[in-house]
RODO-2510 file (C-alpha; in nm, 4 decimals, decimal comma):
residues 457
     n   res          X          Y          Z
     1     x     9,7755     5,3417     3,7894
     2     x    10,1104     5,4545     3,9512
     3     x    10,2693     5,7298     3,7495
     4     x    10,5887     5,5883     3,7746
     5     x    10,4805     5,2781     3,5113
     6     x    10,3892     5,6254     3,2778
     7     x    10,6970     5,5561     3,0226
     8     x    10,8936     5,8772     2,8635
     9     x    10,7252     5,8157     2,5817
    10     x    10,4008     5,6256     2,5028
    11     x    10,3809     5,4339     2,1551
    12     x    10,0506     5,2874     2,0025
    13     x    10,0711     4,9640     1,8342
    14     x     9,9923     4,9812     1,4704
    15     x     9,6493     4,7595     1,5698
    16     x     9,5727     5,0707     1,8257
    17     x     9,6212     5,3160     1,5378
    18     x     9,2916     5,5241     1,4157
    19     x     9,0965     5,3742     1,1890
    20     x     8,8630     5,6545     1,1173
    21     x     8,9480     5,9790     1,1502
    22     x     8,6734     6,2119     1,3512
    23     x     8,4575     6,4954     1,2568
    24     x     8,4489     6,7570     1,5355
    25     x     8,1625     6,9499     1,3217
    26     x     7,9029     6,6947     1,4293
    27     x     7,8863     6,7427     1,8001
    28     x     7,9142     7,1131     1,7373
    29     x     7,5565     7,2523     1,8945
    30     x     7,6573     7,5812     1,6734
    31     x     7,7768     7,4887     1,3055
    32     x     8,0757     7,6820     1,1406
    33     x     7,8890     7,9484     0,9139
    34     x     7,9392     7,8170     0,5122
    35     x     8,1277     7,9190     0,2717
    36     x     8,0230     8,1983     0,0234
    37     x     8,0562     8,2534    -0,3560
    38     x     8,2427     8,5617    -0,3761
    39     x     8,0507     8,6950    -0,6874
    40     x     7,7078     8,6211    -0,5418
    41     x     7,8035     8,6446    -0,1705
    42     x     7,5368     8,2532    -0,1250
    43     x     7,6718     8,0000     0,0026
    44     x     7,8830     7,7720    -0,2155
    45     x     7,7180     7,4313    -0,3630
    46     x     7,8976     7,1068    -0,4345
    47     x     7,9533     7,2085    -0,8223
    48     x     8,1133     7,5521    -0,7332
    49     x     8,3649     7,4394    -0,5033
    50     x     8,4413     7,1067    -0,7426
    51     x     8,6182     7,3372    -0,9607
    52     x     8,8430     7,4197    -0,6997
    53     x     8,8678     7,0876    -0,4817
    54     x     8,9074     6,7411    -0,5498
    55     x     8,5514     6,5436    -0,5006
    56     x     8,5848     6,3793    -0,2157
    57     x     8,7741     6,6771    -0,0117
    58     x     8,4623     6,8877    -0,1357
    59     x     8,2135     6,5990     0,0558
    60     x     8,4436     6,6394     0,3412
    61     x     8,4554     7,0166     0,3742
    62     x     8,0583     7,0258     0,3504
    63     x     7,9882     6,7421     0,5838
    64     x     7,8657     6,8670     0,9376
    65     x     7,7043     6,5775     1,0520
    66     x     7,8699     6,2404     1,0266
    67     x     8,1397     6,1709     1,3410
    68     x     8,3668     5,9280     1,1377
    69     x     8,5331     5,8937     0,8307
    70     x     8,7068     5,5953     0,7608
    71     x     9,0567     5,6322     0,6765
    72     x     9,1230     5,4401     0,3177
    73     x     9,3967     5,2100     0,3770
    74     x     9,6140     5,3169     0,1517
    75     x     9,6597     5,6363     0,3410
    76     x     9,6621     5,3918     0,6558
    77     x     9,9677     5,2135     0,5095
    78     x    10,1251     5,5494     0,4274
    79     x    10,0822     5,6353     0,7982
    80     x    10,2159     5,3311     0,9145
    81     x    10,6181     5,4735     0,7722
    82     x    10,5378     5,7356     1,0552
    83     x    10,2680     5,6793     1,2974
    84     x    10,1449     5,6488     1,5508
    85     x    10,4294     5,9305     1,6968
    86     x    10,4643     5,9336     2,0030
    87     x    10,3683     6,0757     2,3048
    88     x    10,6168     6,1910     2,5443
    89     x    10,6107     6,2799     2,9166
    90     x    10,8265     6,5708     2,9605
    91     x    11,0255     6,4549     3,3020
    92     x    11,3070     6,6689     3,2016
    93     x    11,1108     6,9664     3,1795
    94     x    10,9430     6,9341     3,4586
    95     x    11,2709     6,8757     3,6694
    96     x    11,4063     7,2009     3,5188
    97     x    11,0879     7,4118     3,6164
    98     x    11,0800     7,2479     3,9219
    99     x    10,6684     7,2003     3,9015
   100     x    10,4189     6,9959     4,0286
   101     x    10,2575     7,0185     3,7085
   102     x    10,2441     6,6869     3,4824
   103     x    10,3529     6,7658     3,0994
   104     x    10,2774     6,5601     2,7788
   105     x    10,3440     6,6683     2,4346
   106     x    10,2632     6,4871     2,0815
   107     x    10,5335     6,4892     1,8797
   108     x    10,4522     6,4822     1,5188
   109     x    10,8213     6,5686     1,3602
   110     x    10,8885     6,2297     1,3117
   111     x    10,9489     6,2242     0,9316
   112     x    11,1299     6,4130     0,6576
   113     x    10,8459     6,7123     0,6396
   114     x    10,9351     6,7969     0,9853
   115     x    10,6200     6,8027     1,0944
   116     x    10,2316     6,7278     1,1022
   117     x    10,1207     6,8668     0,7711
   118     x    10,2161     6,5596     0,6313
   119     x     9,8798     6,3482     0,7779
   120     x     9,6199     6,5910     0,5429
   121     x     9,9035     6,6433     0,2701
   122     x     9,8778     6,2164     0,2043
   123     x     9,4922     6,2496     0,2523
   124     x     9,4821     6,4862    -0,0092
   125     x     9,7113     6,4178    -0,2652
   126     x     9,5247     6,0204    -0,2596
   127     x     9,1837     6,1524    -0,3102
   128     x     9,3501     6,3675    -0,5945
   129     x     9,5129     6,0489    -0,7384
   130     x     9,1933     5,8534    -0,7192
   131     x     9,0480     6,1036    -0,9162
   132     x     9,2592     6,0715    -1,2174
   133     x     9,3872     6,3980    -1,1777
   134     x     9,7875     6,4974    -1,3052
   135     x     9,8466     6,7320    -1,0143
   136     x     9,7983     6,9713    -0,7662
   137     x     9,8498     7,2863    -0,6715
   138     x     9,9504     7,4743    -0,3348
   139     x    10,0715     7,7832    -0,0955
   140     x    10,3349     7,7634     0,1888
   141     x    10,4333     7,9750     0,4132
   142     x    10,7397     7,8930     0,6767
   143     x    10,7416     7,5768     0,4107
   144     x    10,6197     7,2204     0,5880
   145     x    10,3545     7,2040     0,4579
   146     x    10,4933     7,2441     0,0896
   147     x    10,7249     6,9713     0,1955
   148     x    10,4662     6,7217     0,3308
   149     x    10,2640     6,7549    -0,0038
   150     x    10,5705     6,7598    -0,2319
   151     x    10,6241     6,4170    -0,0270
   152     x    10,2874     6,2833    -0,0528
   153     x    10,2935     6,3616    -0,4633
   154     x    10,6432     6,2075    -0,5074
   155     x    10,5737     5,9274    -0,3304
   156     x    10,1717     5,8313    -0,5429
   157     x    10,3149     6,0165    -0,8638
   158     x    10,1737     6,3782    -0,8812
   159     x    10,2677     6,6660    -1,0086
   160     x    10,2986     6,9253    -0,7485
   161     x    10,3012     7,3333    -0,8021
   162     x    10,4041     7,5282    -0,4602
   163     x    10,4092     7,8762    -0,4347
   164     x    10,6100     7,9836    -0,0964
   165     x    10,5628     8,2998     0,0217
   166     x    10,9081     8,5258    -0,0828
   167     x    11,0462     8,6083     0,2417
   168     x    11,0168     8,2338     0,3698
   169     x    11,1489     8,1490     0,0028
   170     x    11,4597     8,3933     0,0840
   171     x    11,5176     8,2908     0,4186
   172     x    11,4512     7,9350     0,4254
   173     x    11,6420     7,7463     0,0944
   174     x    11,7225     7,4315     0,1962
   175     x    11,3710     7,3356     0,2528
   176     x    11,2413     7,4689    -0,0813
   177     x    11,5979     7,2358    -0,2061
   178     x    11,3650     6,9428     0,0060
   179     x    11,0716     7,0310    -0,2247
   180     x    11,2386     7,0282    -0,5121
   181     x    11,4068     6,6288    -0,4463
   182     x    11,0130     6,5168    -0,3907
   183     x    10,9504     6,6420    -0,7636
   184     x    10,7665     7,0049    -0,6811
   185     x    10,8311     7,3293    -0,8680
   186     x    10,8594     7,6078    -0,5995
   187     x    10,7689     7,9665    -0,6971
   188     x    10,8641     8,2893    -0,4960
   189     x    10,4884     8,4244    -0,4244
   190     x    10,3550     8,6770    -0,5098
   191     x    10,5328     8,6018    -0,8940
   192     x    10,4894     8,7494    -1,2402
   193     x    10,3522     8,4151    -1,3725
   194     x     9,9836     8,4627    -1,2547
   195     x     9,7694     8,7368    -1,3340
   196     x     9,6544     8,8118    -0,9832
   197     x    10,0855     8,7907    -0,8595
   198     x    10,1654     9,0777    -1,1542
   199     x     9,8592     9,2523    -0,9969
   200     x     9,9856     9,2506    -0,6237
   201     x    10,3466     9,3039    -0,7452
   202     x    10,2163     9,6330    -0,9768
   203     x    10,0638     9,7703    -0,6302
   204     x    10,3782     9,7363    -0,4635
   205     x    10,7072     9,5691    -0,5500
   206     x    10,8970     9,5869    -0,2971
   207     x    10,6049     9,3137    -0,0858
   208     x    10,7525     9,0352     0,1067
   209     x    10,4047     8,8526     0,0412
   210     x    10,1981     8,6464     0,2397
   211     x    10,0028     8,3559     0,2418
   212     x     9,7171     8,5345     0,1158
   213     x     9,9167     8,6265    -0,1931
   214     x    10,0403     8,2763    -0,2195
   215     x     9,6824     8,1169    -0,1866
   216     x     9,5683     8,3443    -0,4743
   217     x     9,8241     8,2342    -0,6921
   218     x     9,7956     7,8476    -0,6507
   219     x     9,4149     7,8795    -0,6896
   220     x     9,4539     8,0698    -1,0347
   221     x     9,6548     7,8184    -1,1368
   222     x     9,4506     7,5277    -1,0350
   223     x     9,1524     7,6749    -1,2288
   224     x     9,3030     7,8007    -1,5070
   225     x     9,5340     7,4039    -1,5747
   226     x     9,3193     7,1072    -1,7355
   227     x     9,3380     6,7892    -1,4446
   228     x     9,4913     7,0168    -1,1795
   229     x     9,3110     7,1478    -0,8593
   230     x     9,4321     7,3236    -0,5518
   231     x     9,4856     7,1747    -0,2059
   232     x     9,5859     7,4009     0,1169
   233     x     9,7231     7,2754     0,4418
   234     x     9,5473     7,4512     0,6803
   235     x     9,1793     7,6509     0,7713
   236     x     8,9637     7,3912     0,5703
   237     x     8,7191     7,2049     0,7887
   238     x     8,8855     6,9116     0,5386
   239     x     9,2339     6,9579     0,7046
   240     x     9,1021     6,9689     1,0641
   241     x     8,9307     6,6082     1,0053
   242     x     9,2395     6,4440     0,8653
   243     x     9,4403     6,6102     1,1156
   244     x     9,2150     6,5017     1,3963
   245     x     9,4568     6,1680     1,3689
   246     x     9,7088     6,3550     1,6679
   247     x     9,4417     6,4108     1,9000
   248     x     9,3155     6,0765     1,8560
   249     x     9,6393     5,8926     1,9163
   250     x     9,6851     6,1463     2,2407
   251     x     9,3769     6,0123     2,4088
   252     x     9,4066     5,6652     2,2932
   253     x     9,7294     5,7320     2,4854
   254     x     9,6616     5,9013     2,7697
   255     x     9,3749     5,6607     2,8039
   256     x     9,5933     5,3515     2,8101
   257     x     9,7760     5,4549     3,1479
   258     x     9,4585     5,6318     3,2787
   259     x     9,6102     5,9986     3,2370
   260     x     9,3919     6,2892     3,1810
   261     x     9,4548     6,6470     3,1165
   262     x     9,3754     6,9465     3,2831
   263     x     9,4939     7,1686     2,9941
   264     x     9,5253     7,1472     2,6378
   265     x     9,7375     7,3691     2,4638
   266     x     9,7764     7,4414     2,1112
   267     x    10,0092     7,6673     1,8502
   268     x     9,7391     7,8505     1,6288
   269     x     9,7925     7,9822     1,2517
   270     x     9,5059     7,8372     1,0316
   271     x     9,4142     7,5881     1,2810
   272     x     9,5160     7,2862     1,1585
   273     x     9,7305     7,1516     1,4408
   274     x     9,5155     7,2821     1,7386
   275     x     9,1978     7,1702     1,5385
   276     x     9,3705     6,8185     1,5200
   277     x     9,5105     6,7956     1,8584
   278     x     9,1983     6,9195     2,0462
   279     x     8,9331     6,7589     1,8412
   280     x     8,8584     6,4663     2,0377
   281     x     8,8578     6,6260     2,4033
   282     x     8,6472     6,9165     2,2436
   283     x     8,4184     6,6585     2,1487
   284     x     8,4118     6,5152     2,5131
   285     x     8,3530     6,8889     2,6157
   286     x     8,0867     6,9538     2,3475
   287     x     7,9093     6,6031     2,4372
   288     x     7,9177     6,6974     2,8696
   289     x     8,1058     6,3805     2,9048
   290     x     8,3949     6,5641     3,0348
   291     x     8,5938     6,9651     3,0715
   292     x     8,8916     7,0585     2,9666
   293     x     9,0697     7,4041     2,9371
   294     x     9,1871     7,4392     2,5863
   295     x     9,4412     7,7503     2,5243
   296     x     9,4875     7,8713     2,1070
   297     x     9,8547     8,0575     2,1439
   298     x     9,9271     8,3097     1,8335
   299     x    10,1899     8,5030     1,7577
   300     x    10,1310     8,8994     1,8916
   301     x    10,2751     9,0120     1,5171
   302     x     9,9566     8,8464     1,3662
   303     x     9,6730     8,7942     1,6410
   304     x     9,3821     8,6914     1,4283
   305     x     9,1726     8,5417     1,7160
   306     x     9,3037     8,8032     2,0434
   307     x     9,2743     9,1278     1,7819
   308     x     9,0750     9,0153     1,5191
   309     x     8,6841     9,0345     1,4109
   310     x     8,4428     8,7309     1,3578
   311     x     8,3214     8,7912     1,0245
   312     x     8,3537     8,6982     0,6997
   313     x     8,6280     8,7490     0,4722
   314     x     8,8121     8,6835     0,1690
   315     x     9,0635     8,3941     0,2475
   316     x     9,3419     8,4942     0,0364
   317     x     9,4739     8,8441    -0,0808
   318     x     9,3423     8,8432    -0,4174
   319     x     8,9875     8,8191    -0,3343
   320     x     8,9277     8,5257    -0,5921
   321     x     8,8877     8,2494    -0,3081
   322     x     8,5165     8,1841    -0,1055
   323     x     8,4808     8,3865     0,1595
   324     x     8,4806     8,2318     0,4925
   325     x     8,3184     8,3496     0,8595
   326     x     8,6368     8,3431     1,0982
   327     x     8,8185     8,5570     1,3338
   328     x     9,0365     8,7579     1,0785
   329     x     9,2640     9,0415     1,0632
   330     x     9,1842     9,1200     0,7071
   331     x     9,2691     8,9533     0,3718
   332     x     9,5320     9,2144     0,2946
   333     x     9,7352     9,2146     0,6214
   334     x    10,0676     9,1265     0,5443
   335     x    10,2862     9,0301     0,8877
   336     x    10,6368     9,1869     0,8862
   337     x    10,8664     9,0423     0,7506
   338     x    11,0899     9,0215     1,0307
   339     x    10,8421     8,8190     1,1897
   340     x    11,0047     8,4608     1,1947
   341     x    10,8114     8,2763     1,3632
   342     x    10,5835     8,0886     1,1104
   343     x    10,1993     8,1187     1,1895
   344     x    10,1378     8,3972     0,9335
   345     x     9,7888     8,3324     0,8379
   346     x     9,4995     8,6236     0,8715
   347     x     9,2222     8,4271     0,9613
   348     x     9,1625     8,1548     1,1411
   349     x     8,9617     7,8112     1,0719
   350     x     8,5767     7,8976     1,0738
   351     x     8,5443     7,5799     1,2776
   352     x     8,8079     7,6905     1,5798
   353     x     8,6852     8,0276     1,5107
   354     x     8,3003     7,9177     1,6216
   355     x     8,4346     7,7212     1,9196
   356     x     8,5895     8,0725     2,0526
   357     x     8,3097     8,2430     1,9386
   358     x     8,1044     8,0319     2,1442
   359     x     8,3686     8,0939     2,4871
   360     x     8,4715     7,6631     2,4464
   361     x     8,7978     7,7496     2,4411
   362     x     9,0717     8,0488     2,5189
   363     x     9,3473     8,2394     2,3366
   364     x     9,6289     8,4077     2,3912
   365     x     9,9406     8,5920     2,1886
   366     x    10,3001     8,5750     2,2885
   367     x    10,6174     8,7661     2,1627
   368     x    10,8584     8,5893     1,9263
   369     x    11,1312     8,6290     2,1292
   370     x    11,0088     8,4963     2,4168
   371     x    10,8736     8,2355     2,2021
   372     x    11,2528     8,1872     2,0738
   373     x    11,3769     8,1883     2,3991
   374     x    11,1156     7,9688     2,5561
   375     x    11,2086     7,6895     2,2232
   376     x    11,5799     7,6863     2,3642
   377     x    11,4951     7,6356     2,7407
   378     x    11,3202     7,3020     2,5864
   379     x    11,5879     7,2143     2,3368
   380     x    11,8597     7,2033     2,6248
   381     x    11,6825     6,9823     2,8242
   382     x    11,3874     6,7687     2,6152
   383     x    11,6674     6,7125     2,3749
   384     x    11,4904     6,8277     2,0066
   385     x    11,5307     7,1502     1,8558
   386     x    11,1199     7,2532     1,8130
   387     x    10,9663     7,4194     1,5005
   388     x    10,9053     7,7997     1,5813
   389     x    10,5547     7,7388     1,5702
   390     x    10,5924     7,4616     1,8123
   391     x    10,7570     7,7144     2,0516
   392     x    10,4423     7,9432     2,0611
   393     x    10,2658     7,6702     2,2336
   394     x    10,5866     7,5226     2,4784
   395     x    10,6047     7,9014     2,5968
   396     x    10,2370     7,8925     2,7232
   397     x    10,3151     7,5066     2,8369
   398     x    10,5845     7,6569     3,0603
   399     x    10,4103     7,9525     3,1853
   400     x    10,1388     7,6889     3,3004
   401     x    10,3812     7,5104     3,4814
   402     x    10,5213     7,7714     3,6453
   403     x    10,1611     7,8931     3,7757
   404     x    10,1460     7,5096     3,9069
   405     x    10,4947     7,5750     4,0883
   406     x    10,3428     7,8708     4,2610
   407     x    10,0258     7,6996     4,3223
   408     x    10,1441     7,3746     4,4308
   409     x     9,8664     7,2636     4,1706
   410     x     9,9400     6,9397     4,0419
   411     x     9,7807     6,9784     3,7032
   412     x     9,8757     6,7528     3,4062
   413     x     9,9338     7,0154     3,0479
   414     x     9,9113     6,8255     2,6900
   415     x    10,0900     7,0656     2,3906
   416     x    10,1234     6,9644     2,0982
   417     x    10,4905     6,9883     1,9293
   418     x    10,4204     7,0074     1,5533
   419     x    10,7391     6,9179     1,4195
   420     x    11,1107     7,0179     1,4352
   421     x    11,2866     7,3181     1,3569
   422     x    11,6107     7,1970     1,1750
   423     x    11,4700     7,3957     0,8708
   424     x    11,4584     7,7112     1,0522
   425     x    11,8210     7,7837     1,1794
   426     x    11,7689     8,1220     1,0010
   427     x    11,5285     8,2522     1,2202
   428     x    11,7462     8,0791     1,5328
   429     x    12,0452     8,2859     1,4323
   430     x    11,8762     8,5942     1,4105
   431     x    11,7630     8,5070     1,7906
   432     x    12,0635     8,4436     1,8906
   433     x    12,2808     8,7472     1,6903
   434     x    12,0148     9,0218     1,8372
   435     x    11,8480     9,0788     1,5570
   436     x    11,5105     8,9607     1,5874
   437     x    11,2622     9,2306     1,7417
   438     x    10,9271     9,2225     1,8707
   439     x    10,6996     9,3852     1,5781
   440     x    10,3832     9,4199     1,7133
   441     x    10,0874     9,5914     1,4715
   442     x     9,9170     9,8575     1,6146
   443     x     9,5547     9,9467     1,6664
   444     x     9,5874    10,1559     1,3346
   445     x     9,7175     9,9461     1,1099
   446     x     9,4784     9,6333     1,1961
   447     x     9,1745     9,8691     1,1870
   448     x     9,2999     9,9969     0,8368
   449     x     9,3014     9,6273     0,7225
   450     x     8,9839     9,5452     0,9237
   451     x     8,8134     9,8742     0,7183
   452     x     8,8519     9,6224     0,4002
   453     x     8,6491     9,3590     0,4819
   454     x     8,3615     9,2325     0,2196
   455     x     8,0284     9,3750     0,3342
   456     x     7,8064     9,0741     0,4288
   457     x     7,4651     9,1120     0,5678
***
């Protein structure tokens, strides 16, 4: 089909919209390694982890064999206020590099969250609902997806308990204020209202925290509150099937006006916006049907998959959570605080994890200021100011292209752009005022945290 009928941006009619969303898992040749009890270091059963999860997420995270789920259609209808987003063809990008190269993003910050978090937040918070639970509890980092769950609880009537990591609690106020009109209480993490928070705090006061901390907190709470249970927004194999929704759409897509990529790029933190965007190529790849080269970009100041170890770790800081096998830079590393570019997870999603285990896919880590400075190149000319995280992946996107332009390659690059950055015009004006710098962790202080990790035979 002529590339000139390709529009700027492709939309899906609500009849083309997913109805199921797909589990990557099942055409994995090499599972993700389980989860363990931290006590007895076995994996965990069904009745361990329903203490934690709601029901129905629990059948989800241990399912590694069905393709489909079908989405309920009450979360369908919820979609429908926001999906499907769109795909756009990046002309004026292209035009500015001056590249052969061919570039499609997904944009997912089409609603109040700001960004994609809000497809597993509504999955989640409606399984909790149907469950006759009162509410749920959470961690945020850089703070969508505290918003997108604080949405998805206003809107089906739960209570919702977030606990944002400090310095993004410090630096970022007006969306903790966007919490707050959705109906969530927002807690500084780590806090003195949970054992394990006075526990980190008594070790040293002065922490900025991290979503380790955070994590530790919202499960205490969740176990410790009659009809409340804990939800995260990332890692989970859970969160990678809802999410799988943006990939979907993209190939449905691409599909429509006979467009296929060459390159599929990704921002990578826990995983759950890669995990989403990729799943349905990766299945291609993992089925033979076709190849694609699928780049993971992290930030250098926390480079769980380019300076990590595969192994198995504690997922949050106060060693009370399963233990999961991923690429991880230890439970207890804490990313400076000057470090503003979202993405501040240690470990990576077991399932993403295997996949690079296994050489299916690449990584790579970029600086934040060339991340920042890569975010406004596409603001002045795309025309929407992109989330931080976003920008990790646009700054490989552009280095791609600019390989095509000295190639004369005429490859076609797919990144998706998680949401928008409105939220995060603290972290722009420290960009722009000089006074963002390039904290890198050194070999030292990554083996010190790597020296903690849980002995597992």
């Amino acid at each position: 089909m002529s590339e000139m009928k390709i529009p700027y941006k492709i939309y899906l009619s609500e009849d083309e919209m997913p109805k199921a969303w797909y589990n990557l898992r099942a055409d994995m040749k090499n599972k993700p390694a389980p989860l363990l009890n931290p006590g007895t270091l076995q994996p965990m059963t069904r009745e361990e982890l329903d203490g934690v999860f709601c029901d129905e997420l629990v059948k989800q995270e241990l399912d590694d064999t069905t393709p489909y789920f079908e989405i309920p259609q009450e979360i369908r209808d919820f979609y429908k206020m926001y999906r499907p987003s769109p795909l756009v063809r990046a002309y004026c990008l292209e035009a500015a590099l001056g590249t052969p190269a061919k570039i499609y993003y997904k944009f997912e910050g089409n609603n109040t969250s700001g960004s994609h978090k809000l497809n597993s937040a509504i999955a989640q918070a409606y399984y909790a609902k149907n469950q006759g639970l009162k509410g749920v509890t959470t961690e945020t980092g850089a703070g969508q997806w505290g918003t997108a769950l604080s949405m998805a609880c206003g809107y089906l009537g739960l209570d919702c308990k977030v606990y944002m990591v400090k310095c993004s609690y410090e630096q970022k106020p007006f969306r903790r204020e966007v919490m707050r009109v959705y109906g969530a209480s927002v807690t500084p993490s780590p806090s003195p209202t949970t054992a394990v928070g006075r526990k980190i705090l008594e070790k040293d006061p002065n922490t900025t925290g991290s979503l380790g901390c955070a994590i530790s907190e919202a499960v205490e709470v969740a176990t410790s509150t009659p009809g409340y249970r804990y939800v995260l927004g990332s890692v989970l194999n859970q969160v990678l099937l809802h999410q799988s929704i943006i990939g979907l759409e993209s190939k449905i897509a691409m599909d429509k006006y006979g467009v296929k990529p060459d390159i599929i790029i990704g921002c990578a933190g826990g995983g759950s916006n890669l995990g989403g965007l990729i799943a349905p190529f990766m299945g291609e790849k993992l089925r033979g049907e076709a190849d694609y080269r699928i780049i993971a970009v992290e930030p250098a100041s926390c480079p769980s998959f380019t300076r990590g170890k595969f192994a198995y770790d504690f997922c949050d800081t106060g060693m009370v959570c399963p233990l999961a096998k991923m690429y991880t830079l230890g439970s207890g590393f804490i990313p400076s605080a000057n470090h503003a570019g979202g993405l501040r997870y240690h470990g990576m999603s077991s399932t993403l994890s295997q996949l690079y285990h296994d050489g299916l896919m690449e990584a790579t880590s970029v600086k934040q200021t060339d991340v920042f400075e890569a975010a406004e190149r596409f603001a002045r000319v795309e025309g929407i100011l992109p989330a931080p995280e976003s920008s990790h992946a646009i700054k490989v996107a552009i280095d791609e292209a600019l390989k095509c332009k000295e190639t004369g390659e005429e490859k076609t690059i797919l990144f998706g752009l998680t949401g928008t950055g409105y939220f995060d015009l603290y972290a722009y004006e420290a960009f722009h005022d000089g006074k963002m710098s390039d904290y890198i962790p050194t070999d030292e202080e990554i083996a010190r945290s790597l020296g903690q990790l849980p002995q597992v035979d």
